[in-house]
N, C-alpha and C positions, 0 to 999 in steps of 0.2 A: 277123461271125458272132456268134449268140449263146444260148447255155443252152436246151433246150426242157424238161427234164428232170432229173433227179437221175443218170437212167441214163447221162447224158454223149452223149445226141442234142443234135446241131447244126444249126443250122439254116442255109443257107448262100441265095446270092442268086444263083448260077448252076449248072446242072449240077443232078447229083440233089437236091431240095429240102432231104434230110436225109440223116443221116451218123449214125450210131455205132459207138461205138468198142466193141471186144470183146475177149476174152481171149484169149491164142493157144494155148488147150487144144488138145490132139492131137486132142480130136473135133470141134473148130469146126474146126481148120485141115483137114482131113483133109475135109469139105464144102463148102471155102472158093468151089469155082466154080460148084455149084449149090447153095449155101445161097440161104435167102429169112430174113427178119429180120422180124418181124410184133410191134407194140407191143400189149400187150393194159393199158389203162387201168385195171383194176380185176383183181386174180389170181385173186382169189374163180372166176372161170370155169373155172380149172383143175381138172381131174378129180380131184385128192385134197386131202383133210381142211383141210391143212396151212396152206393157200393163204392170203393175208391180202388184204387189200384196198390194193395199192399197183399202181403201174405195173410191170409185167414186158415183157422182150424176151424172145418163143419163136424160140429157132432150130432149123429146119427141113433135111430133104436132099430138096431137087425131086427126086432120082434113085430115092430108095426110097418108091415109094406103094401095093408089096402090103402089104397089111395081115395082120401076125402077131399074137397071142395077148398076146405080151408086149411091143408096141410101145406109143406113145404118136405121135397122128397129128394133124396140121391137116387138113381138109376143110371145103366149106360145106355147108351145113345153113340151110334156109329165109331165102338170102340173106346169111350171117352165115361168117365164118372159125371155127371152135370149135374146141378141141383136146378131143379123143376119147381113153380107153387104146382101143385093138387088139379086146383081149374086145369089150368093148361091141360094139365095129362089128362084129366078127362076128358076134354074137348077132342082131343085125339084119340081118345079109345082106349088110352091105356089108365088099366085099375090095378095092378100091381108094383113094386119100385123096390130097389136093393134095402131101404130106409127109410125111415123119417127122419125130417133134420129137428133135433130138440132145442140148439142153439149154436150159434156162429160166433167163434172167440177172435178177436183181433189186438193184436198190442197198441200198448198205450202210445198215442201220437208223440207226449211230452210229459213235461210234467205239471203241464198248466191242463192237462186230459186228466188228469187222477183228480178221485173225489177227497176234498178232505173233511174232518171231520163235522167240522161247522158249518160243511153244506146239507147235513143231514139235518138241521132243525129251523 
């Protein structure tokens, strides 16, 4: 096995081609048997401001694809996966979506980016 990423994708030589590893927040795990895991190469794609130009993993709920006001959704769009906020898609007409995004994983910048312990109190 070996490294494909910062994000801790693996690359392996049987079985599913790649692997990553993710955090076991109450809302990844809480999606864990219809989650989908989608690598976006560049975040800039991402629907707000913020977003920088690194690799991100969007995680997704196959189960929820009505589209609400305040979601945040994966669907295609002329061939392409995009993640969409909810508004928009309605505003357009569309009330269905491959997803819901549950959360957006990105590697740690540094190591001045990691929490340590004594910022928790």
């Amino acid at each position: 096995m070996m490294p494909a990423s910062q994000l801790g994708i693996v690359e392996v030589d049987k079985g599913w081609a790649r692997w990553a590893v993710l955090p076991g927040w109450a809302p990844v795990m809480a999606v864990a048997d219809e989650a989908v895991v989608i690598e976006l190469a560049d975040g800039r794609v991402l629907p707000w401001r913020s977003a920088e130009n690194e690799r991100v993993l969007v995680v997704a709920d196959r189960k929820r694809k009505e589209v609400v006001d305040e979601g945040i959704y994966v669907l295609e769009k002329g061939g392409k996966l995009v993640v969409e906020r909810g508004k928009k898609l309605l505003e357009e007409g569309i009330s269905q979506a491959a997803a819901e995004v549950v959360t957006v994983v990105r590697p740690p910048k540094d190591e001045e980016d990691i929490i340590v312990g004594d910022e928790w109190d």
